[in-house]
C-alpha positions in Angstrom: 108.1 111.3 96.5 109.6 114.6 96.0 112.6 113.5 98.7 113.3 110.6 95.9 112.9 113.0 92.6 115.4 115.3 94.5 117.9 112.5 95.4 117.3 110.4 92.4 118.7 113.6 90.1 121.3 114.3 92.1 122.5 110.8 91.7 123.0 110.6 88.1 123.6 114.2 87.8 127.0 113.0 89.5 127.3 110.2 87.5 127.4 111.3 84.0 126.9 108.5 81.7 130.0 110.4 78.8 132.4 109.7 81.6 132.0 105.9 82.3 135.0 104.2 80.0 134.1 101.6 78.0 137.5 100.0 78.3 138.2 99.8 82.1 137.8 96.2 83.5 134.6 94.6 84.4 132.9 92.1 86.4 129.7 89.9 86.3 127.5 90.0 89.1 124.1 88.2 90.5 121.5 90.9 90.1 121.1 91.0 94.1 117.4 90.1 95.6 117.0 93.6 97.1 117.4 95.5 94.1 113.8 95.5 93.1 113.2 97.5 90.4 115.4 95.2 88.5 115.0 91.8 89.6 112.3 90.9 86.7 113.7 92.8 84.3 114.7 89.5 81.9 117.9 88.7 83.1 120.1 87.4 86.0 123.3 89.0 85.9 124.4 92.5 85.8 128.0 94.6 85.2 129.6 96.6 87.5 130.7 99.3 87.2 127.4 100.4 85.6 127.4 103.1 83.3 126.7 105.5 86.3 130.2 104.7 87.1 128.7 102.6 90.1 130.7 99.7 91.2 129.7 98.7 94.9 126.3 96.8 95.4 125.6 97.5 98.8 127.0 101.3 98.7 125.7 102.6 95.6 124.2 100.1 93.4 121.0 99.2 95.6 120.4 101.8 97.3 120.3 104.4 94.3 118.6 101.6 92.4 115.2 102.2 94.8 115.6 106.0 94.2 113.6 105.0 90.6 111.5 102.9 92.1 108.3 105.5 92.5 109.2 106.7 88.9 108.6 103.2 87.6 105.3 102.6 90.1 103.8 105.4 87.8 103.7 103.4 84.8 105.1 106.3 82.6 106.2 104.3 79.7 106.2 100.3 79.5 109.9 100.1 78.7 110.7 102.3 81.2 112.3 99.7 83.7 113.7 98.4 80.9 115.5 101.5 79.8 116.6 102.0 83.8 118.3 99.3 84.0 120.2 98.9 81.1 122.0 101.7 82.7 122.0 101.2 86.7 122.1 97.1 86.0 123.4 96.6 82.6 122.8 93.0 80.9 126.5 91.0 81.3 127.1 90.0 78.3 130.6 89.8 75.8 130.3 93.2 74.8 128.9 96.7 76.3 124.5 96.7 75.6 123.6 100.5 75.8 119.6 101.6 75.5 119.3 102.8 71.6 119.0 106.4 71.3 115.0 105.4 69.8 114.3 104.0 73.2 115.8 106.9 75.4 113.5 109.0 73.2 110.3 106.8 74.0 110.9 106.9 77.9 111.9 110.7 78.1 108.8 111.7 76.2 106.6 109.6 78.4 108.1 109.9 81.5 109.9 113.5 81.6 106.1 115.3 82.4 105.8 113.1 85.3 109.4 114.4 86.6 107.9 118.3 85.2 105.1 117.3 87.3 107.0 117.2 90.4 109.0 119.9 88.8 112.0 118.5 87.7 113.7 118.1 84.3 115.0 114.8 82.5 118.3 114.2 84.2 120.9 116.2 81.8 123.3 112.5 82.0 120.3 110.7 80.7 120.2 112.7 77.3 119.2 111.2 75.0 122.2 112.3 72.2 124.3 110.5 74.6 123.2 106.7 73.6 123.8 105.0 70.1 122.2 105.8 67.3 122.2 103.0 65.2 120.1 100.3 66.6 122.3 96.9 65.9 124.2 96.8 69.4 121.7 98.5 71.5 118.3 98.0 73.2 115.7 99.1 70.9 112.2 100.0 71.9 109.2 97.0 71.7 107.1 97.9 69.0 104.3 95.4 70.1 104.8 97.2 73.5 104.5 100.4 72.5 101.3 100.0 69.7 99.7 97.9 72.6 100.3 100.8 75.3 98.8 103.5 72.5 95.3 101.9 72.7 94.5 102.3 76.6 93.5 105.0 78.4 96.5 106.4 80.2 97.2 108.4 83.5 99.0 112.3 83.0 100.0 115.7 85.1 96.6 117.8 85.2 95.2 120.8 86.9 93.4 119.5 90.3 90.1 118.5 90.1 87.4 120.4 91.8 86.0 118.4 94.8 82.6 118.8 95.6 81.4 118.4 99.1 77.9 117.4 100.4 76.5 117.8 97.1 72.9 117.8 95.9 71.6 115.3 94.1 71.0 117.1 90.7 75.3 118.0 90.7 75.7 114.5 90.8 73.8 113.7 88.3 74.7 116.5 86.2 78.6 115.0 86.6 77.0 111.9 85.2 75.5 113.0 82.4 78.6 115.6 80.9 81.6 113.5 81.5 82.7 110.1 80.1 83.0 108.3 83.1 82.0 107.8 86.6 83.5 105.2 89.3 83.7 104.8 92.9 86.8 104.1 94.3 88.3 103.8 97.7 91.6 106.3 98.1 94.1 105.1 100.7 97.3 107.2 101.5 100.1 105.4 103.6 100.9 107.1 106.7 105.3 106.4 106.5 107.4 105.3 104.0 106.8 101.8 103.2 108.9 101.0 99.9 105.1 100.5 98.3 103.5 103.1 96.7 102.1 106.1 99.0 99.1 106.5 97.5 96.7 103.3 96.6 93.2 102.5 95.3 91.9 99.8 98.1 89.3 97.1 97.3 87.0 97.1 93.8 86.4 100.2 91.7 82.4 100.1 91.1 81.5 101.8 87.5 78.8 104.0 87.6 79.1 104.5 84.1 82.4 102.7 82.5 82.3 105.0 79.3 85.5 104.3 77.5 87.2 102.6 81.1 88.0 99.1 80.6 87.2 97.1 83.6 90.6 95.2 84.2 92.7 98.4 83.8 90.9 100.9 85.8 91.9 100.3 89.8 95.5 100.2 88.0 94.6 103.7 85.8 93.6 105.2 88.8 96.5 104.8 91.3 99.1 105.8 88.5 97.3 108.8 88.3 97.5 109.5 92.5 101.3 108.9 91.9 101.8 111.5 88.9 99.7 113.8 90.5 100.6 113.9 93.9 100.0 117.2 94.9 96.2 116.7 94.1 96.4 113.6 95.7 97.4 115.1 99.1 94.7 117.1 99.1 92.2 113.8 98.9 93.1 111.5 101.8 94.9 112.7 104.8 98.1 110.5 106.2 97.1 107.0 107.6 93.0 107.0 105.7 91.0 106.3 103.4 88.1 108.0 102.2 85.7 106.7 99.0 84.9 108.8 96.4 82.6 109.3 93.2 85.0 110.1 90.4 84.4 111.5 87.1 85.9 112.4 84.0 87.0 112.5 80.5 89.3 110.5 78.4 90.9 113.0 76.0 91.2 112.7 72.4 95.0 111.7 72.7 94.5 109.0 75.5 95.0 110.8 78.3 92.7 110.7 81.7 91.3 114.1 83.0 89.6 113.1 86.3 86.9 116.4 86.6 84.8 116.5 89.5 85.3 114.5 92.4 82.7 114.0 95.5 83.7 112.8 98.5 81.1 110.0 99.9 80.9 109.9 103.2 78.1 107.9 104.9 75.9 111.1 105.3 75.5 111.6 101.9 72.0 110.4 101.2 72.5 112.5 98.2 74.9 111.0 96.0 73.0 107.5 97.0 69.9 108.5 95.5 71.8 110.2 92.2 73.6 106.7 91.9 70.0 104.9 92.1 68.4 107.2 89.5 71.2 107.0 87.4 70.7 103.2 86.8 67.1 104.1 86.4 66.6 106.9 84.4 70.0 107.9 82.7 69.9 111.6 81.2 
């Protein structure tokens, strides 16, 4: 994923949105059925050039188009495919439909710490000065989208968590009774390049204790945060496995999930069994 961050800026930072001309000629296209990240973004047909100055579909188009695709997997703002594509794919319509300067604003803030995560900057041509201001002929942000998004828990860049192995039976349940949550999840990391996500959550996530976790959200919670943090997420599964874990942590006061203390659970580990049992028991 840091290949794509390093290719993906390097794209636009040749491309700089001031230079495209709003009055050179134009042509509709068919949004084509390999450019993914934009297929189900609302509408069917796109302009070319796009405002990266990109004008061949098989050459530039597509194939710069996936560059985002990892970005996007990470969930770093709900608009921001939207926002993409209204510059690699823009909506064909009588007259030029820039992203509002209010949007741009929305998706940097969101999604520029998951670039500082990989350490990168927002792309200098994606600025957000750059787009309109006034918000009449322009993509505006979803307000219903954005409230809705401010209510769940939400994945961000952290410090690693510490990962305990073999523990004893009182750490578990010690990690129980300070943090939040606890789940069980199974980690799977792909061994090559896929075009899917490297890093996935296979099969259920159990709650041990759900805490402020909402059941149909989690599994989804928990990969974005493999992607954002990928460093730490190396360190967890090796190439080609899987591993389960016990996972626990906090959901911060601004939304945010802090995953904590992390154990390993290998089939050995009569330990974190009988912490698991007694937890259902006893509680602290």
């Amino acid at each position: 994923m840091a290949l794509f961050f390093t290719l993906a800026l390097l794209a636009v930072a040749h491309h700089p949105l001031m230079a495209f001309d709003m009055g050179q000629s134009t042509r509709c296209v068919a949004i084509p059925n390999q450019m993914k990240v934009c297929k189900d973004v609302g509408y069917s047909e796109m302009r070319l050039p796009n405002f990266l100055g990109h004008s061949n579909l098989e050459l530039e188009v597509v194939p710069r188009s996936e560059d985002w695709k990892p970005l996007l997997q990470t969930g770093c703002h709900p608009q921001a495919q939207a926002f993409l594509c209204s510059i690699i794919a823009p909506v064909c319509l009588d007259t030029f439909i820039q992203p509002c300067r209010s949007l741009c604003v929305a998706v940097r803030d969101s999604c520029a710490p998951v670039l500082a995560c990989q350490g990168h900057q927002w792309p200098e041509a994606l600025e957000c000065d750059r787009f309109p201001a006034e918000e009449d002929m322009c993509l505006t942000p979803h307000a219903k989208l954005s409230h809705f998004a401010k209510d769940l828990p939400k994945p961000a860049c952290q410090n690693c968590p510490a990962v305990e192995e073999a523990p004893a039976m009182e750490t578990v349940l010690e990690a129980f009774c300070h943090y939040d949550f606890a789940v069980t999840a199974k980690l799977h990391r792909h061994r090559l390049p896929t075009g899917e996500p490297e890093f996935e959550v296979g099969g259920r996530v159990e709650f041990i204790q759900q805490g402020p976790l909402l059941p149909y959200d989690t599994k989804l919670l928990l990969q974005q945060w493999l992607l954002i943090n990928l460093q730490c997420a190396k360190v967890l599964v090796r190439s080609g496995r899987s591993q389960l874990y016990v996972l626990t942590g906090s959901v911060q006061p601004d939304g945010t999930l802090a995953l904590t203390r992390l154990f390993p659970w290998h089939k050995k580990d009569a330990n974190i069994a009988v912490a698991t049992r007694k937890w259902k028991h006893h509680r602290c």
